[in-house]
C-alpha positions in Angstrom: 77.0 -75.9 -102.7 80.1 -76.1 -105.1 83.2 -74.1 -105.2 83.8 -72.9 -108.4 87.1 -74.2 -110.0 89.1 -71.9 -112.2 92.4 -73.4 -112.0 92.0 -75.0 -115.6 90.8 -72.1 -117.9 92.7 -71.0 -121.1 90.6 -68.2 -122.0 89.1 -67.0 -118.5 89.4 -65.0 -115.5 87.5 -64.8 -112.4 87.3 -63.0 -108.9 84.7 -62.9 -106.2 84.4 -60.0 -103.6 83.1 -60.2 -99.9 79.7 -59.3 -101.2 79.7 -62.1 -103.7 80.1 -60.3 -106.8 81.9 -62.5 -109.4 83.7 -61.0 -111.7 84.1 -62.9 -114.9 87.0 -61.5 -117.6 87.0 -63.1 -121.2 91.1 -62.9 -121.1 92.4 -63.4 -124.8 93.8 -59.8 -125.1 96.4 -60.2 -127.7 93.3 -62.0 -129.9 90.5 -58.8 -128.8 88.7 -61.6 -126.9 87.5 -63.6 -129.7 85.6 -66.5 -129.2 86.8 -69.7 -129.8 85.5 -73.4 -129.1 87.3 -73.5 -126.0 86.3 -69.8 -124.7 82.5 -71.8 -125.3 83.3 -74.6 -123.3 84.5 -72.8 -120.5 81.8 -70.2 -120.4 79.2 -72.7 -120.4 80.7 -74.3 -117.1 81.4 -71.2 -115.8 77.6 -70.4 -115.5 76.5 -74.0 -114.5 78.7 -73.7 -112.2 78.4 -70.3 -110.7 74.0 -71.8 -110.6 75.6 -74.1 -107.8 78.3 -72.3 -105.8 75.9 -70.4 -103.6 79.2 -67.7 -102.7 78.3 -66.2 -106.0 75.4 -63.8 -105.8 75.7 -62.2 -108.8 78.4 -62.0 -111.8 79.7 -58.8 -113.6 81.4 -60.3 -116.9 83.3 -57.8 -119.2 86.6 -58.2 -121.7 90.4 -57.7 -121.2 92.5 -55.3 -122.6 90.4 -53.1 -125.2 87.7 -55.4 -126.3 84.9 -56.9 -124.8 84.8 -59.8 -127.9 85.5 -59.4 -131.2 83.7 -62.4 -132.3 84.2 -65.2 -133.2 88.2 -66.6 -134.1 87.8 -67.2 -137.9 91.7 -68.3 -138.0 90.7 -72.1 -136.5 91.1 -74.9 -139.1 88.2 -76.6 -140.7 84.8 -75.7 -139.9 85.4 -72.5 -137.7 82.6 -72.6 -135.3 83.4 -76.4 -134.4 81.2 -77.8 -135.5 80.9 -81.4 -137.8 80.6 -81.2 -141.7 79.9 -84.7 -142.5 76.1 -84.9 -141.0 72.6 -83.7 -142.3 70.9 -83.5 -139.2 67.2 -82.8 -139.0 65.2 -80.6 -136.7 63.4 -84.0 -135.4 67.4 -85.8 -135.2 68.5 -82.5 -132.9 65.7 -82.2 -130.6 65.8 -86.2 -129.8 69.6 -86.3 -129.7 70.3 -82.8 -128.2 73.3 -84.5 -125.7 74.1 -87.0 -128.0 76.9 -87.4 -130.4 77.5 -86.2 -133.1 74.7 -83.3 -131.8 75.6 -82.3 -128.8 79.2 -81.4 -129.9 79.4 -81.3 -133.5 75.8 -79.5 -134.5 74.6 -77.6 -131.5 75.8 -74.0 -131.9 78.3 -73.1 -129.3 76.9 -69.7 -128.7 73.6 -70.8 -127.6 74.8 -73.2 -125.5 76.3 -70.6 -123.3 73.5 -68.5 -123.4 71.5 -71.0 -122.7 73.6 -71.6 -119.3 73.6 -67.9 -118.4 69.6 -68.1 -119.0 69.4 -70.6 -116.7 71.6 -69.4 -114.0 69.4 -68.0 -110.8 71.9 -64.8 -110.2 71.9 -61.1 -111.3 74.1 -61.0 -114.5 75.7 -57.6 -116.1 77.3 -57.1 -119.0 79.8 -54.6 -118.9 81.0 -53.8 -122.3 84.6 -52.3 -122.2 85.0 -52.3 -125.8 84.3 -53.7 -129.5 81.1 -56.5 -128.8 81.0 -57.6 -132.4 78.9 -61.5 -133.6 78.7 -63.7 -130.4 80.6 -60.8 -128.4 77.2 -58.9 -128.7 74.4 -62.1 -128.6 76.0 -63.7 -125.8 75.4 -60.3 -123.9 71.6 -60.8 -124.6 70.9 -63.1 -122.5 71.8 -61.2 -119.8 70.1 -59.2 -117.9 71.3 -55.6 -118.2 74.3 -54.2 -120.3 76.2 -51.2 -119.1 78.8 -49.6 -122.0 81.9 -47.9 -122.5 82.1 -44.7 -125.0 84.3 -47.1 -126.3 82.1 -49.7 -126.7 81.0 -50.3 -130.8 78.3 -53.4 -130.9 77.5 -55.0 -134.5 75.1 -57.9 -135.2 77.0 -58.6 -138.1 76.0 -61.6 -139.4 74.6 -60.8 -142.9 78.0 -59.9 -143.9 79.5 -63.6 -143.3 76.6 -65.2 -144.9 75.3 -66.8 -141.4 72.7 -65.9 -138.9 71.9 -64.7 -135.8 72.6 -67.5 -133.3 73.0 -67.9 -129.4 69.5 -68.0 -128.9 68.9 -63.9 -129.9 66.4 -64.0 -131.9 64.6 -65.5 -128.9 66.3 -62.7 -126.7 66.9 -59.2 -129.0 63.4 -58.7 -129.6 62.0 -59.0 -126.3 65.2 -56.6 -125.8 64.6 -53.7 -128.1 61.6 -54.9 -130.2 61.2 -56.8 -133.5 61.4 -53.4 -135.6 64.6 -52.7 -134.3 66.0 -56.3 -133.6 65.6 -56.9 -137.8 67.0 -53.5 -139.0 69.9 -54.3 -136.8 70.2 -57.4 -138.7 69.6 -56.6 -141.5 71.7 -53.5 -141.8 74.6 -55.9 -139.9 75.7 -52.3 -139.2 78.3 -51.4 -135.7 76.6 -49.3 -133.7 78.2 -46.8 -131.2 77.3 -47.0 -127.6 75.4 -43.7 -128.0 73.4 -46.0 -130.7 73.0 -49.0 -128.5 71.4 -46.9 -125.7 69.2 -44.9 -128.1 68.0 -48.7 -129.3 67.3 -49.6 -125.3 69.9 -52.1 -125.8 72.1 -50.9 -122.9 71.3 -49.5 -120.1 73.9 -46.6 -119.9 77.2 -45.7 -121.3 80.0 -44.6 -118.8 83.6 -43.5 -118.9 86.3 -46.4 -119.5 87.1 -46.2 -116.5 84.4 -45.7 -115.3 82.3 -48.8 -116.6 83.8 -51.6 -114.3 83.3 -49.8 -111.4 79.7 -49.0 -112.0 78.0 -52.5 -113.4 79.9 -54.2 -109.5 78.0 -51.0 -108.5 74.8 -52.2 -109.3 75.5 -55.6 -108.9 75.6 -54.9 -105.4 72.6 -52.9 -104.9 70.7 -56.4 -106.5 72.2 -58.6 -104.0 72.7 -57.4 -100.7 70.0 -57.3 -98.5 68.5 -59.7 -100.4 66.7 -63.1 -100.5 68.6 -65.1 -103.5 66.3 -68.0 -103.4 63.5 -64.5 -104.1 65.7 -62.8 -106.8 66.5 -66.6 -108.6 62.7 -67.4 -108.8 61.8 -63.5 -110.2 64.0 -63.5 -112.6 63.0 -67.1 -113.6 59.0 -65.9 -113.4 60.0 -62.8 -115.7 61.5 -64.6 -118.1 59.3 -67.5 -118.4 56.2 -65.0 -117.8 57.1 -62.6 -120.3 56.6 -65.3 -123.1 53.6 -67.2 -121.9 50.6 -67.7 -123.8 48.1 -66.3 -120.9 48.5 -64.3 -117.9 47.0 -67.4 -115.8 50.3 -69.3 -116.9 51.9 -66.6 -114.6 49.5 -66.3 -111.9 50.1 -70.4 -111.3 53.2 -69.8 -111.8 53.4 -66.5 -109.1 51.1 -68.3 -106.5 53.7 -70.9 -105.7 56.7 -69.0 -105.7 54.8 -67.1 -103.5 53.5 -69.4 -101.0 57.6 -71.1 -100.9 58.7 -67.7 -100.2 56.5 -67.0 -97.8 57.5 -70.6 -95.9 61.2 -69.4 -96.3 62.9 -66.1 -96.6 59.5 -64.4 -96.4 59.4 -64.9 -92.8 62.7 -63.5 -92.2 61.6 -60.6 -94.4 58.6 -59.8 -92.7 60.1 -60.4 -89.1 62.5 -58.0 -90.3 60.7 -55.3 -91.3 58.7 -55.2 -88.4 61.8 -55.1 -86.0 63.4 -52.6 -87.8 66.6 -54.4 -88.7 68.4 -56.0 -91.6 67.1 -59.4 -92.1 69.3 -62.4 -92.5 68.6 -64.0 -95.3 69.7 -68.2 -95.7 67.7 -69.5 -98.6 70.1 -70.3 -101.6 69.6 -70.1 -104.8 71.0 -73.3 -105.8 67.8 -74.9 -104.1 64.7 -73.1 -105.6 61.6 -74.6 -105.1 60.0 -75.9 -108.6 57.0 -73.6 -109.7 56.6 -74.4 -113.5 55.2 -77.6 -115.0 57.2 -80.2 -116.5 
């Protein structure tokens, strides 16, 4: 278990309450939250981390001020999204050098490295949009796993109108979201939606009050955790995720039958043992030591 280390960030804040709810601000207020290269970097440790640091049980993220992010910062010098001009990498160059320089830094997109880290981390994570969620402010919400909204909140996959695409992984992650219908018009129309929009689309989950919003996703956040087994809520949401895209439905039954029996070894006893004394079980698996029940 690791403590998670804040001391450092530039474009961060974080909190954790007595139940373990981390709460994780993107603080560049005077900028609307825009994403920069070093808002990436830290957001990509910040979930790596928070996978190890078994004090965090699950992690609310939302914006300062009156944004949640307004995208990426297109006032950075040279190539705005960081990333290097001088190479022609090929797919077969990037899959075989994805840590590697000049890849791992300079062609990698920034975006989809974080999401990728969120993906992989074995909590609960809520996005709780306070405000404009516009480019990367609305595909790195994607990847997590439910999206509360302000009335304030206006989301826009914009990216037609710059001339790029979609990136941090959500064409992987919008249409298992919303559907492919409504995942391309989105796109294609590179419209803003309103949070009534959004929650028409099954993108959020609900829209609240401003002040309302915050209050409501550490809400929820709480009802996943406590009284829980995180070593059984890391592996679901690992089996749903995985699951949902295999090829077969025996994929997940292999997949199902050893989380299963490793629960039942751990946790599960406590579980049962609890039920059947009528109590409130106490729970010491940790998430940051999940059995392994995919292949290789």
């Amino acid at each position: 278990m690791t403590a998670l280390s804040t001391d450092d960030w530039e474009t961060l804040s974080w909190s954790v309450d007595d139940d373990g709810i981390a709460t994780l601000t993107l603080d560049r207020p005077d900028a609307l939250n825009a994403f920069d290269v070093t808002m990436a970097r830290e957001l990509e440790q910040a979930f790596l981390d928070a996978a190890d640091d078994d004090t965090v049980r699950a992690i609310v993220v939302t914006g300062s001020g009156r944004a949640f992010c307004a995208g990426m910062d297109l006032s950075a010098s040279g190539n705005v999204f960081g990333l290097d001009e001088s190479v022609r990498p090929t797919p077969a160059e990037l899959r075989d050098h994805l840590t590697e320089a000049p890849y791992h830094d300079g062609v990698r997109d920034t975006g989809g490295r974080v999401t990728l880290a969120i993906h992989a981390c074995p909590k609960p994570v809520i996005a709780a949009i306070n405000g404009p969620a516009v480019g990367i402010g609305a595909t790195m919400t994607l990847a997590m796993d439910v999206r509360l909204a302000s009335t304030r909140a206006r989301i826009g996959f914009v990216f037609g109108r710059l001339g790029i695409v979609p990136e941090a992984c959500s064409t992987w992650f919008l249409p298992r979201i919303v559907g492919v219908q409504q995942a391309l018009e989105w796109i294609y129309a590179a419209d803003i939606l309103t949070a009534e929009e959004a929650l028409a689309g099954r993108l959020v989950r609900s829209v609240h009050e401003p002040d309302d919003l915050l209050p409501a996703a550490l809400e929820l956040a709480r009802s996943f955790v406590v009284g829980r087994s995180p070593v059984a809520l890391g592996l679901a949401r690992q089996l749903v995720y995985r699951n949902s895209a295999a090829a077969h439905p025996l994929e997940a039954h292999l997949a199902d039958s050893l989380a299963m029996y490793y629960t039942s070894l751990g946790d599960g006893k406590e579980g049962v043992a609890a039920f059947r004394e009528k109590r409130e079980p106490e729970f010491r698996g940790r998430a940051s030591e999940l059995p392994d029940v995919f292949p290789s």
